[in-house]
N, C-alpha and C positions, 0 to 999 in steps of 0.2 A: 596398512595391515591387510594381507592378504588372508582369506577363508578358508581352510584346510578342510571343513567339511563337507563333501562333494559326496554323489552319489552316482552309479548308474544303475538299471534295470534290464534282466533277461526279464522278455517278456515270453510266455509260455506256448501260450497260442502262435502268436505270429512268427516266435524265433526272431526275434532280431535285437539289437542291443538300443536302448535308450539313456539320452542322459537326463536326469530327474530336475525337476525344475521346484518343485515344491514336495511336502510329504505332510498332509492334514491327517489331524489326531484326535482322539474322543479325549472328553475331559480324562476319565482314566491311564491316558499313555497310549493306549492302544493305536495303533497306524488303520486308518478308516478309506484313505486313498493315498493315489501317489501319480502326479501331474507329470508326466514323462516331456520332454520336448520330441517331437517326433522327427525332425530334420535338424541336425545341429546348424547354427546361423539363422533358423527363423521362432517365428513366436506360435508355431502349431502348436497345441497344448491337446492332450486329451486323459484322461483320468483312467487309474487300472485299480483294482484292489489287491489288497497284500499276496492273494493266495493266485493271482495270475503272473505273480513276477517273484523272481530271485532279484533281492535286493542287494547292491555290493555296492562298499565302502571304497572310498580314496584313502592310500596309503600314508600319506603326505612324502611320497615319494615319487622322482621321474626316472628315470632312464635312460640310457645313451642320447638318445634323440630327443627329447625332454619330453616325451609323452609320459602324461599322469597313469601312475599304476595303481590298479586296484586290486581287491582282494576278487578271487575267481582268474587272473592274468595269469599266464600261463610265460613266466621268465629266465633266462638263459642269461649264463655270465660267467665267464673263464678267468681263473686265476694266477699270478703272475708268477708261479711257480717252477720249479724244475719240470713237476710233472704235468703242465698246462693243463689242467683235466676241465671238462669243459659240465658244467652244472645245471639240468634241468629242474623247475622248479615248479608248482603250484600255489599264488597266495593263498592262505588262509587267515582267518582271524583264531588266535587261539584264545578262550576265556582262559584258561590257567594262570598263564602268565600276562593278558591281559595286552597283548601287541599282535600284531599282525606279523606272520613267518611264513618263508617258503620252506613247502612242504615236498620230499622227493621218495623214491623206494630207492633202499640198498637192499641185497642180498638177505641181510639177517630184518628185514623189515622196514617200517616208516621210519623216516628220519626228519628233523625240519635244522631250519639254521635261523635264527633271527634276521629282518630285516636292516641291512647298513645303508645308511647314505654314501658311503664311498666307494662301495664295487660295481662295478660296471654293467648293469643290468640292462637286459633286452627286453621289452611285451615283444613276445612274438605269437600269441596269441592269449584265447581265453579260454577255460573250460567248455563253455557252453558253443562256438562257434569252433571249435578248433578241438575237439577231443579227443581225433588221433594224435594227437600230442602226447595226452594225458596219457593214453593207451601204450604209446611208446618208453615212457619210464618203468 
Protein backbone atom coordinates (compact mmCIF):
# COMPACT_ATOMS: atom_id res chain seq x y z
CA UNK A 1 0.00 0.00 0.00
CA UNK A 2 1.32 3.17 -1.09
CA UNK A 3 0.81 6.67 1.09
CA UNK A 4 -1.03 9.31 -0.66
CA UNK A 5 -0.44 11.82 1.98
CA UNK A 6 2.65 13.92 0.85
CA UNK A 7 3.42 17.23 1.47
CA UNK A 8 5.51 20.07 0.19
CA UNK A 9 6.61 23.67 1.52
CA UNK A 10 7.12 27.33 0.02
CA UNK A 11 9.30 28.44 2.30
CA UNK A 12 8.76 32.40 2.61
CA UNK A 13 11.95 33.74 3.53
CA UNK A 14 14.28 31.64 1.42
CA UNK A 15 11.91 31.17 -1.69
CA UNK A 16 12.45 27.79 -2.52
CA UNK A 17 10.26 24.77 -2.56
CA UNK A 18 10.60 21.84 0.06
CA UNK A 19 9.48 18.43 0.53
CA UNK A 20 8.19 17.84 4.01
CA UNK A 21 9.38 15.08 5.87
CA UNK A 22 7.52 15.34 9.01
CA UNK A 23 4.65 17.88 10.56
CA UNK A 24 4.67 17.98 14.62
CA UNK A 25 1.48 19.03 16.31
CA UNK A 26 0.25 20.53 19.97
CA UNK A 27 -2.00 18.16 21.56
CA UNK A 28 -4.86 20.60 20.32
CA UNK A 29 -4.21 19.83 16.37
CA UNK A 30 -2.49 22.69 15.98
CA UNK A 31 0.77 22.31 13.53
CA UNK A 32 3.86 23.70 16.00
CA UNK A 33 6.60 22.78 13.05
CA UNK A 34 7.28 21.27 10.01
CA UNK A 35 10.63 19.29 9.17
CA UNK A 36 11.27 20.19 5.48
CA UNK A 37 14.02 17.78 3.71
CA UNK A 38 16.21 20.47 2.26
CA UNK A 39 17.87 18.59 -0.59
CA UNK A 40 15.58 15.84 -1.96
CA UNK A 41 17.77 12.24 -1.77
CA UNK A 42 19.45 13.32 1.45
CA UNK A 43 18.45 13.28 5.30
CA UNK A 44 19.07 17.43 5.87
CA UNK A 45 16.34 18.14 8.00
CA UNK A 46 15.63 21.53 9.40
CA UNK A 47 12.39 22.75 11.09
CA UNK A 48 10.15 25.98 9.94
CA UNK A 49 7.00 27.18 11.60
CA UNK A 50 3.56 27.29 9.98
CA UNK A 51 3.60 31.09 9.37
CA UNK A 52 7.08 30.78 7.50
CA UNK A 53 5.72 28.46 4.83
CA UNK A 54 2.72 27.79 2.57
CA UNK A 55 1.87 24.30 3.06
CA UNK A 56 0.56 22.20 -0.19
CA UNK A 57 -1.06 18.95 -0.31
CA UNK A 58 -0.36 15.95 -2.91
CA UNK A 59 -3.25 15.37 -5.23
CA UNK A 60 -3.02 11.76 -5.33
CA UNK A 61 -2.40 12.64 -8.86
CA UNK A 62 0.69 12.61 -11.56
CA UNK A 63 1.02 13.74 -14.81
CA UNK A 64 2.11 13.09 -18.23
CA UNK A 65 5.70 12.40 -16.92
CA UNK A 66 4.53 10.97 -13.62
CA UNK A 67 5.58 13.87 -11.58
CA UNK A 68 3.38 14.17 -8.28
CA UNK A 69 0.89 17.15 -8.57
CA UNK A 70 0.03 19.33 -5.92
CA UNK A 71 -2.18 21.73 -4.88
CA UNK A 72 -0.48 25.51 -5.75
CA UNK A 73 0.91 23.49 -9.48
CA UNK A 74 0.38 25.31 -11.99
CA UNK A 75 -1.13 22.46 -14.97
CA UNK A 76 -1.70 22.44 -18.70
CA UNK A 77 -3.71 19.83 -20.71
CA UNK A 78 -5.37 19.78 -24.24
CA UNK A 79 -8.41 18.06 -25.12
CA UNK A 80 -9.00 15.63 -27.72
CA UNK A 81 -11.50 17.66 -29.50
CA UNK A 82 -12.51 19.30 -32.70
CA UNK A 83 -11.47 22.48 -31.14
CA UNK A 84 -7.98 21.25 -29.41
CA UNK A 85 -8.28 24.12 -26.97
CA UNK A 86 -5.44 24.02 -24.87
CA UNK A 87 -6.34 24.55 -20.86
CA UNK A 88 -4.29 26.46 -18.22
CA UNK A 89 -4.98 25.70 -14.82
CA UNK A 90 -4.22 26.46 -11.02
CA UNK A 91 -4.64 23.47 -8.21
CA UNK A 92 -6.50 24.53 -5.62
CA UNK A 93 -8.04 22.85 -2.65
CA UNK A 94 -11.76 23.69 -2.61
CA UNK A 95 -13.56 23.12 1.08
CA UNK A 96 -17.05 23.30 -0.57
CA UNK A 97 -16.95 20.48 -2.40
CA UNK A 98 -14.31 19.11 -0.36
CA UNK A 99 -11.52 17.88 -3.46
CA UNK A 100 -9.00 19.45 -4.98
CA UNK A 101 -9.80 21.50 -8.63
CA UNK A 102 -8.00 23.35 -11.13
CA UNK A 103 -8.86 26.60 -11.12
CA UNK A 104 -8.64 28.96 -14.54
CA UNK A 105 -10.20 32.67 -15.62
CA UNK A 106 -12.85 32.94 -18.50
CA UNK A 107 -14.01 36.03 -19.76
CA UNK A 108 -17.30 36.05 -17.54
CA UNK A 109 -14.95 35.09 -14.31
CA UNK A 110 -13.41 32.15 -12.10
CA UNK A 111 -14.04 29.00 -13.31
CA UNK A 112 -12.53 25.42 -11.98
CA UNK A 113 -13.08 21.81 -13.36
CA UNK A 114 -12.64 18.99 -11.07
CA UNK A 115 -9.70 17.05 -10.91
CA UNK A 116 -9.53 13.45 -13.36
CA UNK A 117 -7.28 10.92 -13.44
CA UNK A 118 -7.46 10.37 -17.14
CA UNK A 119 -6.60 13.67 -18.91
CA UNK A 120 -3.47 14.39 -19.79
CA UNK A 121 -2.06 16.75 -17.40
CA UNK A 122 1.18 18.83 -17.43
CA UNK A 123 3.02 20.59 -13.86
CA UNK A 124 4.60 23.04 -15.65
CA UNK A 125 5.01 24.90 -12.93
CA UNK A 126 3.93 26.39 -9.50
CA UNK A 127 2.45 29.40 -8.22
CA UNK A 128 4.96 30.48 -6.02
CA UNK A 129 8.25 29.86 -8.45
CA UNK A 130 6.37 30.44 -11.77
CA UNK A 131 3.75 33.25 -11.29
CA UNK A 132 4.09 34.65 -14.67
CA UNK A 133 2.11 31.78 -15.44
CA UNK A 134 -0.60 32.57 -13.23
CA UNK A 135 -0.44 36.20 -14.48
CA UNK A 136 -0.83 34.95 -18.06
CA UNK A 137 -4.47 33.32 -17.51
Amino acid sequence: MTNNLRFRAWHKELKEMFHVRAINFFDDGTIYTIGCLETPGTNNVFYAFPKEVELMQFTGLKDIHKKLIFEGDIVTYKLKSILRTEHIEEIRWDAYSASFKGFYMEPWGESYDFLQAHLPYEVIGNIYEHSDLVEQK
